[in-house]
C-alpha positions in Angstrom: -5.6 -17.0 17.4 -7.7 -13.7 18.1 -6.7 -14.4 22.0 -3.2 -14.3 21.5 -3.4 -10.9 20.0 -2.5 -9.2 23.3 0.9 -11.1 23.4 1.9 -10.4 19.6 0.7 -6.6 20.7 3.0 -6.0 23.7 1.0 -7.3 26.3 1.5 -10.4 28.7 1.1 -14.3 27.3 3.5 -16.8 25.3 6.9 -16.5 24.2 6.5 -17.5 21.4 3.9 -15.1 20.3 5.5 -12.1 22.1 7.7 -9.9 19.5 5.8 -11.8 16.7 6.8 -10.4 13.3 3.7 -10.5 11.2 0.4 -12.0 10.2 0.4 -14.0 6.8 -2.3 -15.1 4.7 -0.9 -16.8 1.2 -4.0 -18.5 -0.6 -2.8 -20.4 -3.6 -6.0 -20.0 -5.9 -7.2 -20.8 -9.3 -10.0 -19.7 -12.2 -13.5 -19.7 -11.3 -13.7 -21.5 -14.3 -11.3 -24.2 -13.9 -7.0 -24.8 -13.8 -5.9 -23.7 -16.8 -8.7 -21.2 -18.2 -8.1 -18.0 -19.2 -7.5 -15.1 -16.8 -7.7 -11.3 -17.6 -5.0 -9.7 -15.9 -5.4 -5.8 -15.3 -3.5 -3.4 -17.9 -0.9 -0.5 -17.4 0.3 2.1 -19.6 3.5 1.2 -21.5 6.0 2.5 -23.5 4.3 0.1 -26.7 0.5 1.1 -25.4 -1.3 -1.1 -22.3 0.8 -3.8 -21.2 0.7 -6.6 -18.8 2.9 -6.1 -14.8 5.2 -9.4 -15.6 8.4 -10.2 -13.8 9.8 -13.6 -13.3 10.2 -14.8 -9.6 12.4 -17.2 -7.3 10.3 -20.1 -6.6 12.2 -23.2 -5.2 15.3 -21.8 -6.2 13.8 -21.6 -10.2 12.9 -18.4 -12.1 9.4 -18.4 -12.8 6.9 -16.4 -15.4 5.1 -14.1 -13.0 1.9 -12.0 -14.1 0.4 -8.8 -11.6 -3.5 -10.0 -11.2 -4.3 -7.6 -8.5 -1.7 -4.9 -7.2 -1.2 -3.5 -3.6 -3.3 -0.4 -4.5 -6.1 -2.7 -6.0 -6.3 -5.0 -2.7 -6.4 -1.8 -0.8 -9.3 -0.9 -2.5 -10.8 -3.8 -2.3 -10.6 -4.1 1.1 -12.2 -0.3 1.8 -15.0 -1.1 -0.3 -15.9 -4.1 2.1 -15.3 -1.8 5.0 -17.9 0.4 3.3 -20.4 -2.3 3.2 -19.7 -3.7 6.3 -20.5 0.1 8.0 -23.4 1.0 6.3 -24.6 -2.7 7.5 -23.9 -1.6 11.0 -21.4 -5.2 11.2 -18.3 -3.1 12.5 -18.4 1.0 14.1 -15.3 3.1 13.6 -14.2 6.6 13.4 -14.4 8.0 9.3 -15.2 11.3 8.0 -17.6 12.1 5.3 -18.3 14.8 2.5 -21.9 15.3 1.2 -21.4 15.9 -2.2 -24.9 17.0 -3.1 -26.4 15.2 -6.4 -23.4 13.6 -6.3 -23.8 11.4 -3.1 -22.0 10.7 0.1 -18.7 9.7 0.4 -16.2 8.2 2.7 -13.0 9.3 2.7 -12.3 5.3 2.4 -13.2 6.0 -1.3 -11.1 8.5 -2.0 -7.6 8.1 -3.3 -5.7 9.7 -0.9 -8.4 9.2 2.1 -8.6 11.3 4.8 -6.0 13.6 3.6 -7.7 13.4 0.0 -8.7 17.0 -2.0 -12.3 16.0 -1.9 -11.6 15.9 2.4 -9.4 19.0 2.6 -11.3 21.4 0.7 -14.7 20.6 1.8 -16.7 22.5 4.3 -16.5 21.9 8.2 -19.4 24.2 9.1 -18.2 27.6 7.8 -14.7 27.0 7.6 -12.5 24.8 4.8 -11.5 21.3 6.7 -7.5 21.9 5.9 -7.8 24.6 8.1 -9.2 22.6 11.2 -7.9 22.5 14.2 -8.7 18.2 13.6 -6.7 18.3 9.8 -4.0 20.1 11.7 -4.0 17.4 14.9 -4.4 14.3 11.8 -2.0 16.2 9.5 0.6 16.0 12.7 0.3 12.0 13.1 4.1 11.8 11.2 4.9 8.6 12.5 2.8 5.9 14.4 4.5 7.2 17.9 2.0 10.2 17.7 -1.0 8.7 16.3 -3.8 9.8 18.6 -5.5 11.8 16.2 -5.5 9.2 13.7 -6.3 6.1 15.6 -9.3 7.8 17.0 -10.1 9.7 14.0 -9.2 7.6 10.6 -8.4 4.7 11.6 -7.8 3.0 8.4 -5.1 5.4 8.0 -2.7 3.4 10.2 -3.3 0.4 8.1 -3.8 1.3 4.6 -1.4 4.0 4.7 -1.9 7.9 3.9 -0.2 10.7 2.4 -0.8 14.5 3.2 0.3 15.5 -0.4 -0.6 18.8 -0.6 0.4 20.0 3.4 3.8 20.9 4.2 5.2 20.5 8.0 8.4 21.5 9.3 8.6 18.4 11.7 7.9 16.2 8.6 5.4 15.6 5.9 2.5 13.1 7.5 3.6 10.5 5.1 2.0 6.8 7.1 3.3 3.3 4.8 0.9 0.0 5.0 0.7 -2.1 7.9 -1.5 -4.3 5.8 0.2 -5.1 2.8 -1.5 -7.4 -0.3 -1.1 -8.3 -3.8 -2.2 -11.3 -6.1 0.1 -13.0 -8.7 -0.2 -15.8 -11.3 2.6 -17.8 -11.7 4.2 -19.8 -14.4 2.2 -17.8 -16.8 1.7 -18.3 -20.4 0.4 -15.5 -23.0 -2.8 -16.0 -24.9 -5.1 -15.2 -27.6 -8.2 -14.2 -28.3 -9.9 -12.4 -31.3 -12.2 -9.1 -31.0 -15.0 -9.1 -33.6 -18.5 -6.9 -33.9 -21.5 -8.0 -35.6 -23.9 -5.1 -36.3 -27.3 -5.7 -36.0 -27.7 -3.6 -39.4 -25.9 -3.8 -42.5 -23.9 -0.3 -42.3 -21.5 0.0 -45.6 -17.9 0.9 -44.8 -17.9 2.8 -47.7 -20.9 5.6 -46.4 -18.5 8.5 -44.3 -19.7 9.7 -41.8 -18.5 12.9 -39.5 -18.8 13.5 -35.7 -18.9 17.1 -35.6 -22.7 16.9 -36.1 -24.1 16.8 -32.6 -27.5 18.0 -31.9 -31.1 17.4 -32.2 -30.3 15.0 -35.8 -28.3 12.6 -33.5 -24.3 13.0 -32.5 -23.0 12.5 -36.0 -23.8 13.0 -39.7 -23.2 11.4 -42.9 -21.6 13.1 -45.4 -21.7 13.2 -49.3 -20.0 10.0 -51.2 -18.0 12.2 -52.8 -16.7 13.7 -49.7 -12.8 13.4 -49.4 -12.7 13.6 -46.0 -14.8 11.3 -43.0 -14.7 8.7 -40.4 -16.3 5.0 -41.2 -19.5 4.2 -39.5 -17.2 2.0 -37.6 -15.4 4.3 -35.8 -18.5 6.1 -34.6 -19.3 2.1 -33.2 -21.5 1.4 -36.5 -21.2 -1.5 -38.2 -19.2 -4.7 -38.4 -15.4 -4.9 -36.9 -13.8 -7.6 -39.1 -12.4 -10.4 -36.8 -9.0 -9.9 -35.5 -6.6 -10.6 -33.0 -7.0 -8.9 -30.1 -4.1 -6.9 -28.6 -4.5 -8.5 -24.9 -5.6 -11.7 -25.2 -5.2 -12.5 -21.6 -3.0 -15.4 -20.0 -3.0 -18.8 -18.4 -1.3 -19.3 -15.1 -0.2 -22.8 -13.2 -1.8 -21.2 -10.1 -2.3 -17.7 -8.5 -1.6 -16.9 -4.9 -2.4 -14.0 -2.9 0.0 -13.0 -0.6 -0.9 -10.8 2.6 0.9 -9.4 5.6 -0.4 -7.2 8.4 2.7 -6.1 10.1 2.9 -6.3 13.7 6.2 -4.6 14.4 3.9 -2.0 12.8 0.9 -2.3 15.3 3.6 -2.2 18.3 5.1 0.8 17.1 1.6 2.7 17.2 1.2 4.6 20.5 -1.6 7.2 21.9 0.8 10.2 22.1 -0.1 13.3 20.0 2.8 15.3 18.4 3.6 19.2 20.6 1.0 17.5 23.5 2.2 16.7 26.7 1.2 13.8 28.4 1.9 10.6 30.6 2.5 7.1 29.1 -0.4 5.3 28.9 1.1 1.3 28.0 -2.8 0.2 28.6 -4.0 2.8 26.6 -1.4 1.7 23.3 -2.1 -1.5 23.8 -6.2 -1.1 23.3 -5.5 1.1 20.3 -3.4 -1.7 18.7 -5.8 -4.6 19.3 -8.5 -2.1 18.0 -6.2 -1.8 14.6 -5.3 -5.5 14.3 -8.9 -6.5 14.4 -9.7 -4.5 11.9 -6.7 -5.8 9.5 -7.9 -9.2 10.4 -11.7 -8.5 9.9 -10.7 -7.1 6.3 -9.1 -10.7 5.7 -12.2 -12.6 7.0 -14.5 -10.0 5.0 -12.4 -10.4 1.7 -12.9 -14.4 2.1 -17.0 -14.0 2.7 -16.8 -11.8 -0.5 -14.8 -13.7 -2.7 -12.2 -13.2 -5.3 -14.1 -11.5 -8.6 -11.0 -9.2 -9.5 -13.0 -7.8 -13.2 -14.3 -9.3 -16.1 -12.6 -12.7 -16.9 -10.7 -12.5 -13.4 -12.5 -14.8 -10.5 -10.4 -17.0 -8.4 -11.8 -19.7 -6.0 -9.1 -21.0 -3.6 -7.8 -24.3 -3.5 -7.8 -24.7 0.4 -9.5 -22.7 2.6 -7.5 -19.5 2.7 -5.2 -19.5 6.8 -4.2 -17.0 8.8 -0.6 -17.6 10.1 1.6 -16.1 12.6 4.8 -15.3 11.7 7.5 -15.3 14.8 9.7 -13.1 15.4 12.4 -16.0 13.2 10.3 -16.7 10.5 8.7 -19.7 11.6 4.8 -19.8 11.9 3.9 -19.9 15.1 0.1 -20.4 15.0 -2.6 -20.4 12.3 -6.2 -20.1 12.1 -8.8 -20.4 9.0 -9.7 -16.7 8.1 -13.1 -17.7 6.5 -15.5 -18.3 9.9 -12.4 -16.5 12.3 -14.8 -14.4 14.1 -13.3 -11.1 13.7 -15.7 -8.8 12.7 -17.7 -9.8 15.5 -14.4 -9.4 17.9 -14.1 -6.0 16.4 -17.7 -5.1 17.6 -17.1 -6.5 21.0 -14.2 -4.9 21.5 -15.3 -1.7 20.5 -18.2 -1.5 22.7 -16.1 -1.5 25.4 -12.5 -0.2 24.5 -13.6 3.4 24.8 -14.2 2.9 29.2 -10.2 1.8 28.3 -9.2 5.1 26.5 -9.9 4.4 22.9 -13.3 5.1 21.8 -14.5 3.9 18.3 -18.2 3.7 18.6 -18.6 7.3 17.3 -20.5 9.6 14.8 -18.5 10.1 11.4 -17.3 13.8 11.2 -19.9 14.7 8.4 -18.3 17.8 5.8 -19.9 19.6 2.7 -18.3 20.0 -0.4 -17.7 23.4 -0.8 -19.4 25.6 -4.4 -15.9 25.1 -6.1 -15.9 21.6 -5.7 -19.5 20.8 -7.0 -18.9 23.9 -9.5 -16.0 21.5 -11.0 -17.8 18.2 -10.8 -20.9 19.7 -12.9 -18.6 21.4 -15.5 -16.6 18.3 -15.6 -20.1 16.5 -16.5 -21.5 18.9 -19.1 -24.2 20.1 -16.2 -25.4 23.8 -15.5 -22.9 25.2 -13.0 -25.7 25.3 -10.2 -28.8 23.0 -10.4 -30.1 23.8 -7.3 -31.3 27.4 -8.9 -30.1 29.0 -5.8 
């Protein structure tokens, strides 16, 4: 499949794969610990407290029970964090920027929640100079729509596929405002609600009846107990002393008939991207494009092949083995699928390195040193209040 990518891209090769709509993945999956075990779906805030995402969905032409297992901006996550590992193991090279927070570590904008275009990147230091105010923010800050996206695909890359939002930068030509190319979410279907009780046996005896007060913090310990007498107190439980009589927990998770993830790395999206930079003059370059969208789509596809090495462990009481091993399809250009290949074993991430090594004598170089910033005083100044910590530990 990876050597029909220039033919889905815009290039030369089969009909059939030419103007190709999308790449597919839909794994049907099931507990770790067996069909029908309990999973732990993740929580949201509600109008009645933490709820569950549920919506019912056509299947076969039948409404069905649906739960949210993992949402779009979960699976995005996911997939940076393996990016993470998979550059600090030296598997895959491409362009990323990175703030030196001090004590607090180094950081890739892939971490961040609004990536390259996050707070943490903006307001940190490029040499003397805040990074919003770079002539390189202004030239990724310009990337409004994938027509223009030099800066980016040789910059950010992830960008392009994970989508980014400059938030806090206005543009009269249009707020830089990119949507997913690579698109995935997991759902359990046909799900059922269940129950489970929450409990705490103390290792001591601690009365309910002893009050005890929180406002005593310091060398004695972070509470106090206070006279029997006293009208007014917390229980030792509430402080997390003592027993917590057994009771029916308020999410007691859910059974589902199966789960599926569902993925799609759009490439009308990949065609679309082009090596033109927004108020810069300059020829056409179709050879050029075309290495920048094979670049892109290897990585999409590497983040599949990575996710299947890794595995599905969502959180606690949340893993999911697949049925069948997980496919890659392609989706024509009418819906049918026009080819297919097993993303566990695909070869992608060492594609990726392969073609990097020699992309950049094309046009599009991606074997590069991250652009390395420094949080600026404010920004650590905030971080140490925010954790209780002197306002400069460095003494200087």
């Amino acid at each position: 499949m990876l050597e029909d990518l220039t033919a889905m891209l815009g290039g030369s090769g089969a009909d059939d794969l030419r103007g190709a709509a999308a790449l597919r993945l839909r794994t049907r999956m099931q507990p770790a610990a067996g069909a029908g075990a309990r999973l732990m779906p993740p929580t949201y805030s509600g109008a009645d407290g933490a709820v569950y995402l549920r919506e019912k969905r056509q299947v076969a032409g039948e409404l069905v029970d649906c739960v949210l297992l993992d949402g779009q901006a979960s699976q995005s996550n996911r997939f940076e964090e393996g990016l993470v590992e998979m550059a600090a193991s030296g598997r895959v090279r491409i362009p990323d920027i990175r703030v030196d927070q001090a004590e607090f570590g180094v950081h890739s904008a892939l971490e961040m929640s609004h990536r390259c275009f996050d707070a943490w990147v903006e307001d940190a230091l490029d040499g003397d100079g805040r990074f919003g105010d770079s002539e390189l923010y202004g030239r990724l800050a310009s990337v409004i729509n994938r027509g223009v996206a030099r800066a980016m695909v040789e910059h950010f890359p992830v960008g392009l596929l994970l989508g980014c939002w400059a938030s806090r930068r206005s543009n009269p030509q249009g707020s830089t405002r990119l949507a997913r190319a690579l698109t995935s979410e997991i759902i359990g279907y046909d799900v059922q609600a269940g129950e489970r009780a929450s409990s705490r046996l103390d290792l001591q005896h601690v009365s309910r009846e002893v009050k005890v007060s929180d406002r005593g913090v310091g060398p004695d310990g972070g509470f106090e107990t206070l006279d029997a007498k006293a009208s007014k107190g917390k229980k030792p439980s509430e402080l997390g002393y003592g027993n917590v009589v057994p009771q029916a927990a308020a999410h007691g998770g859910v059974t589902v008939a199966y789960a599926e993830q569902q993925t799609v790395v759009s490439l009308t999206a990949m065609r679309a991207t082009r090596m033109d930079e927004f108020s810069v003059g300059s020829e056409p370059d179709p050879a050029r494009d075309l290495v920048a969208r094979e670049l892109l789509t290897l990585l999409a596809v590497a983040l599949l092949e990575a996710q299947s090495e890794r595995g599905w462990d969502l959180r606690s009481g949340c893993q999911l083995v697949p049925e069948a091993e997980p496919t890659i399809e392609v989706v024509g250009r009418l819906g049918s699928v026009v080819a297919s290949a097993p993303a566990f074993g695909l070869g992608a991430i060492d594609a990726l390195a392969e073609r990097t090594a020699v992309a950049a004598g094309e046009g599009v170089e991606w074997d590069v040193a991250p652009v390395e910033l420094v949080a600026s005083a404010s920004q650590l100044d905030l971080l140490r209040r925010s954790l209780g910590r002197p306002a400069d530990e460095t003494g200087d």
